[in-house]
C-alpha positions as CSV (number, residue, x, y, z in Angstrom):
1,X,79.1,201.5,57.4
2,X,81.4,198.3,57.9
3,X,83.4,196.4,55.4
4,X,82.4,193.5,55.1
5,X,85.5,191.2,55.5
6,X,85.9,187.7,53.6
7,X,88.3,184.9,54.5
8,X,91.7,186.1,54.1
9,X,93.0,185.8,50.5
10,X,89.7,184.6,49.4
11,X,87.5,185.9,46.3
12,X,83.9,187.2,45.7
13,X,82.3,187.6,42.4
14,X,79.4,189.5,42.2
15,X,76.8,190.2,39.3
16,X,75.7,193.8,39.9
17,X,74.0,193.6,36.4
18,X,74.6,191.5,32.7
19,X,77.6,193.5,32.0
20,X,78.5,194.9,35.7
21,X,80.7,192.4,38.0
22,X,82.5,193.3,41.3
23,X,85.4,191.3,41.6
24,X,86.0,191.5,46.1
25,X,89.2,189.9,47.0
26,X,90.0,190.2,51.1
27,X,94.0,190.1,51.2
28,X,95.9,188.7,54.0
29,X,98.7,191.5,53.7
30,X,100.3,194.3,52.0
31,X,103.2,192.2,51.5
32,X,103.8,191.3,47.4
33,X,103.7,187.8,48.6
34,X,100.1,188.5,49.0
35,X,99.1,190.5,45.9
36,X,95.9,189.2,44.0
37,X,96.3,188.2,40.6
38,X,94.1,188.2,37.7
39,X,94.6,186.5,34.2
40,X,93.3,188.4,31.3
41,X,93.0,186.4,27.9
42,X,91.1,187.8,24.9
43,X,91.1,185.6,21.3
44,X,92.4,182.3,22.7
45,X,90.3,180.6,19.7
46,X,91.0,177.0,21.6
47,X,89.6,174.8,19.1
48,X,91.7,176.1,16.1
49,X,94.8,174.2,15.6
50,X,97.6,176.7,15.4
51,X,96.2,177.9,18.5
52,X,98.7,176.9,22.1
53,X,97.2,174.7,23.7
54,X,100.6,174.3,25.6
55,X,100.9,177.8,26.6
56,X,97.5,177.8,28.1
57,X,97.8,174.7,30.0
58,X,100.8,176.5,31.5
59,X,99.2,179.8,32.3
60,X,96.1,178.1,33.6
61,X,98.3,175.6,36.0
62,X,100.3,179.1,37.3
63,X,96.4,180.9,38.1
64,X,95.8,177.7,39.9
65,X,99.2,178.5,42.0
66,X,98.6,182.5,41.9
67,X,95.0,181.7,43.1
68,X,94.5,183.8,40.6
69,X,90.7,184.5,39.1
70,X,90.2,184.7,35.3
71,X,88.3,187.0,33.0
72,X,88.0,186.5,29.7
73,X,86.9,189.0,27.2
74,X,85.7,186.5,24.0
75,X,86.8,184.7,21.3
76,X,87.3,181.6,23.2
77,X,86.5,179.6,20.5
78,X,87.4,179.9,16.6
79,X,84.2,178.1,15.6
80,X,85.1,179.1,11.6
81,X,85.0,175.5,10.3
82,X,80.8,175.2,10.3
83,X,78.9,175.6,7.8
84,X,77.5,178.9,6.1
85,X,81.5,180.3,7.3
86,X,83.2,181.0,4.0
87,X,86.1,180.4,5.8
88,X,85.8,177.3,6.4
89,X,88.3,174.8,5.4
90,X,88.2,170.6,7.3
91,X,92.0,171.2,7.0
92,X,91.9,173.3,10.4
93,X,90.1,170.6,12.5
94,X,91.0,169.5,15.3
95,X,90.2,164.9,14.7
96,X,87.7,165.3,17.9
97,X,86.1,168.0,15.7
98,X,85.3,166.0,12.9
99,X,82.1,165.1,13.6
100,X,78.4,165.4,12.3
101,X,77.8,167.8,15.9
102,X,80.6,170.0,14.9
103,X,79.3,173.0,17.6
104,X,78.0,170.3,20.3
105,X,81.8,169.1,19.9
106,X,83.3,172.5,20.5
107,X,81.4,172.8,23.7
108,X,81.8,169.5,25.3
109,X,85.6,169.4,24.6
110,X,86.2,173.1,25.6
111,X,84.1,172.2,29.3
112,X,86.8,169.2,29.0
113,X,89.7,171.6,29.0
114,X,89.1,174.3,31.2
115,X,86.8,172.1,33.8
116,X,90.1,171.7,36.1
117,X,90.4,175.4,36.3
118,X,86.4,176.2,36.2
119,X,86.6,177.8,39.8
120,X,89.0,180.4,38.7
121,X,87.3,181.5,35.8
122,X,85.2,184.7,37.0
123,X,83.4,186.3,33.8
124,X,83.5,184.7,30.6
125,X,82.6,187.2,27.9
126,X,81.8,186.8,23.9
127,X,83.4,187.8,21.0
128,X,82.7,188.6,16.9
129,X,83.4,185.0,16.7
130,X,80.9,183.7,19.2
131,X,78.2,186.1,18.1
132,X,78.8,185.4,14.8
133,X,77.6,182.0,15.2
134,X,75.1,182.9,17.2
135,X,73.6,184.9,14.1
136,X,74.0,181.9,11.6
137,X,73.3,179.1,13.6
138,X,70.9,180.6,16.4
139,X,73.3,179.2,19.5
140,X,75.0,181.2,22.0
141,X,78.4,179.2,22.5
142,X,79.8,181.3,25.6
143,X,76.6,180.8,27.2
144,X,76.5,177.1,26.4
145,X,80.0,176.8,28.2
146,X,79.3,178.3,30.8
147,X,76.4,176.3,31.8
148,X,78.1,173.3,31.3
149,X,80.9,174.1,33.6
150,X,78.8,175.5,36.1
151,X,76.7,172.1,35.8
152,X,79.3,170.0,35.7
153,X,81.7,171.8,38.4
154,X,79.3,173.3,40.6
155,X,81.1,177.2,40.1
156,X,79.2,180.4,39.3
157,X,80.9,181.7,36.3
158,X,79.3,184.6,34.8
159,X,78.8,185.2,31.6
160,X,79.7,189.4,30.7
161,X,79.0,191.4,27.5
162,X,80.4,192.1,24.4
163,X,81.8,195.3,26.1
164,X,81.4,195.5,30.1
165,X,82.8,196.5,33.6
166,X,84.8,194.6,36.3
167,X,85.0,196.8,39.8
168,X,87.9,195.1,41.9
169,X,87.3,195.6,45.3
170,X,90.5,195.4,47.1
171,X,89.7,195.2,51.3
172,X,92.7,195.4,53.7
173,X,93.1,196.5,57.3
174,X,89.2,197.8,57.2
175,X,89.5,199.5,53.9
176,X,87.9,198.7,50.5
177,X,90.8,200.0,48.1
178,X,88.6,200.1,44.3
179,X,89.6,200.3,41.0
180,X,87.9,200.2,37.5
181,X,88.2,197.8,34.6
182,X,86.4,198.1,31.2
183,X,86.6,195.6,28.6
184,X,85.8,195.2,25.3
185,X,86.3,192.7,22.9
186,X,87.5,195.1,20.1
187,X,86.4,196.2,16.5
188,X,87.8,197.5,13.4
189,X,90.7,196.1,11.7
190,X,94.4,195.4,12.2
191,X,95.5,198.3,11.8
192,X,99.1,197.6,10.9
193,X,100.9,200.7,11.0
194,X,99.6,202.3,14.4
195,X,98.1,198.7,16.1
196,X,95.4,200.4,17.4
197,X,96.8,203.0,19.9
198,X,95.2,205.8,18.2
199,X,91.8,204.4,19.9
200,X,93.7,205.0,23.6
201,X,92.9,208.6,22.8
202,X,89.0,208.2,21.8
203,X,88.5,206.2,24.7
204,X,89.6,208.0,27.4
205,X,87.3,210.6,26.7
206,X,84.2,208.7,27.1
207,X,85.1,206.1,29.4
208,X,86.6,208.9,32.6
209,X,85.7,206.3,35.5
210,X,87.7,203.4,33.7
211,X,91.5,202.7,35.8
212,X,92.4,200.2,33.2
213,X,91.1,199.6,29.5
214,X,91.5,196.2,27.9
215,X,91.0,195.4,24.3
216,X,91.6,192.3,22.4
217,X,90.4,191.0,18.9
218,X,93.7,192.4,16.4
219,X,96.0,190.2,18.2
220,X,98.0,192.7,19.0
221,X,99.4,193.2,22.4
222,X,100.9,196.3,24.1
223,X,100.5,199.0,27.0
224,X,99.7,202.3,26.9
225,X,99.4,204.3,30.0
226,X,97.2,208.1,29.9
227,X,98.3,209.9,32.8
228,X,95.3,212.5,34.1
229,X,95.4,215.7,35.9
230,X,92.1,215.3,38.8
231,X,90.2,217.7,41.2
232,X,88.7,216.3,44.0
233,X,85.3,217.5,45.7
234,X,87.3,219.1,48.7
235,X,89.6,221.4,45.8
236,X,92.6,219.3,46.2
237,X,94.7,218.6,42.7
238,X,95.7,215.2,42.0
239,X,97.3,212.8,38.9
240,X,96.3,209.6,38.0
241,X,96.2,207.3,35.2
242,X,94.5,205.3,32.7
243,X,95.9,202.2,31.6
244,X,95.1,200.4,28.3
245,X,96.1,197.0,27.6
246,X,95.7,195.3,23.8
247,X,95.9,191.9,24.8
248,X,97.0,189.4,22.2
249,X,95.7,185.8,21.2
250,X,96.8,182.4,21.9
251,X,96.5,181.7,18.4
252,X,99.6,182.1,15.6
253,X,98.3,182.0,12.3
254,X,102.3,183.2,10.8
255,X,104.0,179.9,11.0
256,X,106.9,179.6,8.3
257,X,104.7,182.3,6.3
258,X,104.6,179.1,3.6
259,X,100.2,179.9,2.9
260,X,97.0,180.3,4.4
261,X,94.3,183.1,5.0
262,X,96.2,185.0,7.1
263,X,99.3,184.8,4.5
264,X,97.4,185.7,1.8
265,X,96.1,189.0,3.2
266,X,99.9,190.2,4.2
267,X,99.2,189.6,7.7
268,X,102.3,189.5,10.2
269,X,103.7,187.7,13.0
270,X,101.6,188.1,15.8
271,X,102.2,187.9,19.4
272,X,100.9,185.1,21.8
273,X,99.4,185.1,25.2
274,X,97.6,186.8,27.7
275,X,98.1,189.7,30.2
276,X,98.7,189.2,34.0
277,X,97.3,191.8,36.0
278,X,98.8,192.1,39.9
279,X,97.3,194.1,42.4
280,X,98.6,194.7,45.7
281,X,98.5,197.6,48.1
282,X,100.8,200.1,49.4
283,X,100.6,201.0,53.0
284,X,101.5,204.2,54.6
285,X,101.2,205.4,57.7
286,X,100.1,209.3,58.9
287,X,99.5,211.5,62.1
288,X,96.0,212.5,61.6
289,X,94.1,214.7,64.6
290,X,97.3,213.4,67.3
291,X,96.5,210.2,66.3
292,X,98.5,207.3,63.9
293,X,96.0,206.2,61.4
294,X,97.4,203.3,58.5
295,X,96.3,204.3,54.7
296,X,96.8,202.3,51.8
297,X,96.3,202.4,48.4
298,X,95.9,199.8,45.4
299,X,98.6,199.3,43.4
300,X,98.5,197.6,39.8
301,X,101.0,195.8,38.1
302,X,100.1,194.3,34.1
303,X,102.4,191.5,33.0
304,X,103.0,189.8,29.9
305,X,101.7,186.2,30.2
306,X,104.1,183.9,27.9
């Protein structure tokens, strides 16, 4: 059966299911000039104040260049200073947040933000913060965002699960080159000694299908490749390998370590960003039955975004 061929460099986002996307991106060559970027960002908790603004401005302006599409995998907003959060403290408002429509607020000024870069966004996911309001205060805030920019911007952002899977669907010179993301917000604590790369281990086993894992939620950030040992149906032995990323927030809670939550529970510095993720393909060329047949296959690149 054909592939189906999009414009060149152009971008398809498909719902196969709540928490199944394709992500289809036609590239114009195997050149790295034309190499399809993603930005992933986990935890950028917008609406808190020690949270950069500045840094994603700039990483949003550079997906607009990139023609990059963005997934985010929850914890967009903070949403901490509401009421029935002990946490809450009217020190860490934003002044457009102090208001008697504290969550309406949070909303309309995120749609505010992001609305110039509402066509990138592909799959905007929850996180414990999000569903944690959504348990107090019966509101789903990722969902509300979404519909607003959608609304507003006339885009078809998806909204993705707690956990979920993005298929990227690579097509070049008639072939569909695929590879397999699964996110996940993340769970547990911060574990300060290891950072969480003892989970790498307990989630290759039950996720086999998944190229790349990405994790957020501890702020953490590093990468951690599995190589694998494969079989293929026809008997032939081949490696591979999984990738997990921890992707780190936009938020620094550390400052000048003077006080606060996060100082008072021996927390550390963090690091701040996002994760770039390039995918291009590598093209080969082989004698197959007398004739000269052109194979590629996808290649991935992750990035730190700073």
């Amino acid at each position: 059966m054909p592939i189906e061929k999009l414009p060149p460099g152009s971008t398809q986002i498909i719902e196969k299911s709540r928490n199944v996307h394709f992500v289809k991106h036609q590239l114009k060559s195997t050149q790295e000039k034309d190499s399809f970027w993603v930005l992933l960002s986990f935890d950028r908790h917008h609406d808190n104040p020690k949270s950069d603004n500045k840094m994603e401005k700039r990483h949003l302006e550079l997906a607009r260049e990139r023609k990059a599409v963005i997934i985010d995998g929850g914890d967009l907003f903070c949403a901490m200073q509401g009421k029935y959060d002990p946490r809450s403290d009217k020190r860490d408002l934003k002044p457009e947040h102090q208001t008697g429509d504290y969550l309406d607020k949070l909303v309309s000024t995120a749609a505010d933000f992001y609305g110039p870069y509402a066509d990138l966004f592909a799959v905007m996911a929850p996180g414990n913060h999000e569903t944690a309001i959504s348990k107090r205060h019966e509101t789903n805030l990722t969902e509300r965002l979404v519909t607003m920019l959608n609304d507003r911007h006339g885009t078809n952002i998806k909204v993705g699960g707690y956990s979920g899977w993005i298929k990227f669907q690579l097509v070049v010179f008639s072939q569909c080159l695929t590879k397999n993301l699964w996110y996940h917000h993340g769970y547990g604590g911060d574990a300060p000694v290891t950072k969480g790369v003892i989970q790498t281990n307990r989630q290759s086993v039950y996720l086999p299908d998944a190229h790349i894992v990405a994790t957020g939620h501890t702020h953490n950030e590093w990468q951690f490749p599995i190589p694998r040992i494969r079989l293929t149906n026809h008997g032939k032995v081949y490696h591979d390998e999984q990738l997990h990323l921890k992707v780190p927030s936009y938020k620094e809670e550390y400052v000048d370590g003077y006080g606060g939550w996060h100082i008072e529970r021996g927390g550390p510095p963090k690091p701040t960003g996002a994760m770039w993720l390039r995918f291009s393909a590598d093209k080969t060329t082989r004698v197959i039955n007398g004739k000269k047949k052109t194979l590629c296959k996808p290649v991935i690149e992750a990035l730190r975004a700073k």
